[in-house]
C-alpha atoms as one frame of an Amber mdcrd trajectory, in Angstrom:
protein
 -33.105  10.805 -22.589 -33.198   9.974 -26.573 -30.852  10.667 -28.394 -28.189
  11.013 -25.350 -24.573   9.333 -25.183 -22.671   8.314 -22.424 -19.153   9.245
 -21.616 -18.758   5.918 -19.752 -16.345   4.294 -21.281 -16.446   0.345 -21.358
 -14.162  -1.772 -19.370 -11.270  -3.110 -20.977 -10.456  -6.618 -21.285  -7.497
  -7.938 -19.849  -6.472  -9.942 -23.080  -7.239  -7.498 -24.777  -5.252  -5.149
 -23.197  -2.372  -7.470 -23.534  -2.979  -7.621 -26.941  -2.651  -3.969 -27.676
   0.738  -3.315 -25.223   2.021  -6.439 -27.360   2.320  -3.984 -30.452   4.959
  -2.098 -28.411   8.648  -3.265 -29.362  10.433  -3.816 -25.987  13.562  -5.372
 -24.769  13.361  -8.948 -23.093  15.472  -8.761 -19.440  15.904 -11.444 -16.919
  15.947  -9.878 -13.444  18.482 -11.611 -10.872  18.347 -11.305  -6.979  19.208
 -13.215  -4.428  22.853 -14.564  -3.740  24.785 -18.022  -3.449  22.488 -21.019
  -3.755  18.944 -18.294  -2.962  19.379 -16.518  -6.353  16.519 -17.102  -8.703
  15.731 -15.618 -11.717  12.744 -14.785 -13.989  11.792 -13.121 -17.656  10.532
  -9.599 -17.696   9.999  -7.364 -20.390   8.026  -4.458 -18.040  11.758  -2.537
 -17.722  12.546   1.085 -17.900  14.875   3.579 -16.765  13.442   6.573 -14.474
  16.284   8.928 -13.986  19.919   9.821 -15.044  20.349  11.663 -11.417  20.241
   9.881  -9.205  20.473   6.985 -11.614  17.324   4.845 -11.123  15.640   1.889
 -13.230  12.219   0.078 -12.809  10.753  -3.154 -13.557   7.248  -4.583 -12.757
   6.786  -8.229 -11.167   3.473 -10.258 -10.780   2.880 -10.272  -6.891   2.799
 -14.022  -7.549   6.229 -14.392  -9.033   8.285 -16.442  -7.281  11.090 -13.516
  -7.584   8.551 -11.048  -5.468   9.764 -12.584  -2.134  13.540 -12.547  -3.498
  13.787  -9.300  -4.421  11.763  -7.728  -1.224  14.287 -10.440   1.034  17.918
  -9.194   0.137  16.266  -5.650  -1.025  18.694  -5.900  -4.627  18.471  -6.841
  -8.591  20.370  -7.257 -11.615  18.487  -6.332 -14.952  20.081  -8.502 -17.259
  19.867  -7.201 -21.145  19.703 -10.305 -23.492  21.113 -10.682 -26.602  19.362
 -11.797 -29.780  20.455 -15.286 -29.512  18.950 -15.853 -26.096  15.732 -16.599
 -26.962  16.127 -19.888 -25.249  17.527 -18.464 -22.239  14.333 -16.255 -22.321
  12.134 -19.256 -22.425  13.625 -20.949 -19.599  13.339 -18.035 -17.129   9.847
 -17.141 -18.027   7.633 -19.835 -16.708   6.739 -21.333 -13.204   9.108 -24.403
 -13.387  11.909 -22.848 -15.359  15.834 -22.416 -15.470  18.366 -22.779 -11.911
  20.578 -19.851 -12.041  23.571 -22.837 -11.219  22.527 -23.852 -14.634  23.572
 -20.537 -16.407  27.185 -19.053 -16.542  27.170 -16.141 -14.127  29.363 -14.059
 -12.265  28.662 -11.816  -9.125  27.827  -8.162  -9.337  29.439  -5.892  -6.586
  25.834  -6.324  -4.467  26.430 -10.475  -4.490  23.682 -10.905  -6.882  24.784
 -12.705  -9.915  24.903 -11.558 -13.273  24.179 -13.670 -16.305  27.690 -13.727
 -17.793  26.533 -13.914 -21.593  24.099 -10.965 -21.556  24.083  -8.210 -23.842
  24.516  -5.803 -21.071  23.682  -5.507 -17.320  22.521  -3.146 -14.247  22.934
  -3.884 -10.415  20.445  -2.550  -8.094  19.793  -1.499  -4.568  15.878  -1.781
  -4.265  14.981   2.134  -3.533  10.922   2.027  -3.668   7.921  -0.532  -4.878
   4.340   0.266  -5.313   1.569  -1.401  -5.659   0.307  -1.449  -9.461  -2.774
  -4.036  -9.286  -1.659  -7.172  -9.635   2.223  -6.188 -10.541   4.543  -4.827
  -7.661   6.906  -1.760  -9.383  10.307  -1.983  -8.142  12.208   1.068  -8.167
  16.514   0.117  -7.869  19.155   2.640  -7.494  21.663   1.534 -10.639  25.299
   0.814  -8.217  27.266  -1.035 -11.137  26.900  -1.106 -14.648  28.430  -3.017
 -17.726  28.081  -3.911 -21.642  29.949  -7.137 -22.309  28.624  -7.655 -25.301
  28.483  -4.997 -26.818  28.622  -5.535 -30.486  25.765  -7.676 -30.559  21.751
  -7.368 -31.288  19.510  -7.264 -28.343  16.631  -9.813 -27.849  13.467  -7.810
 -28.127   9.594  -8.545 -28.215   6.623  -7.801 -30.481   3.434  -9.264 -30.553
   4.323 -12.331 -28.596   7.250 -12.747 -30.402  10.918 -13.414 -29.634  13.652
 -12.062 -32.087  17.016  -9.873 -32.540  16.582  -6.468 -34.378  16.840  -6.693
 -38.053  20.244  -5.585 -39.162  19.382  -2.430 -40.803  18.097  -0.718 -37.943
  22.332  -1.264 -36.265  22.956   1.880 -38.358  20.097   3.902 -37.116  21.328
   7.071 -35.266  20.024   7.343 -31.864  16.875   9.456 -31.136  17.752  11.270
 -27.385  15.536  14.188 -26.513  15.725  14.095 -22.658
């Protein structure tokens, strides 16, 4: 039919579609599970929190993470909140080869799973729920221990495929809460 348009939209690219969640400001984590010498560790940046009551937080792992099989094993997670000066520590948790948890200062949470010690803040997590979400696995933890150790200092966050603390004059920003 001339003249006609289609209300097919066209697929999206996967870069692409990176490219575009990239200009969303979000905190850098490094999720912890395991215990003793089986802990591992990796980067993730897909955290949120779901609900004040019960109290429940969710991250997103690539079903090929090397975490995946960690986390579904002992069934429990620390999200650890970096600071703005861990951009190294970031680094070395994010790739395929990357940091030993025995290389990082940690103590344990009250599950057994460590917690980095020099993080900005932390969460410890019974594994609740997980769902498939294409090539990601969403992990749904029930928050069991909570703590701010650092708590006058900037958090590491990420924009556009970069690593950074905020800029100083947002510290005085009131808070924006509308439930």
């Amino acid at each position: 039919m001339a003249g006609s348009t289609s209300s097919e939209a066209a697929p999206v690219d996967g870069r692409t579609l990176r490219d575009v969640c990239g200009m969303f400001v979000t905190g850098v984590t490094v999720i912890t599970s395991g215990e003793d010498g089986d802990a591992e560790g990796t980067t993730v940046n897909s955290f949120t929190s779901v609900s004040l009551d019960p109290p429940l937080v969710l991250f997103c792992l690539h079903k090929e993470s090397r975490l995946r099989a960690v986390v579904d094993a002992s069934r429990k997670f620390v999200v650890n909140f970096l600071q703005g000066q861990q951009e190294g520590l970031a680094r070395a948790f994010a790739g395929k080869g990357t940091a030993e948890i025995r290389d990082v200062a940690t103590h344990p949470s009250v599950t057994g799973v460590p917690v980095l010690s020099d993080a900005l803040a932390f969460l410890s997590c019974r594994l609740v729920d997980e769902f498939d979400g294409g090539d990601h696995t969403v992990f749904i933890g029930e928050v069991v221990e909570l703590g701010v150790p650092r708590q006058h200092q900037e958090p590491l966050v990420f924009f556009r495929g970069w690593l950074g603390a905020l800029d100083e004059e947002l510290r005085g920003v009131p808070s924006i809460v509308d439930g």
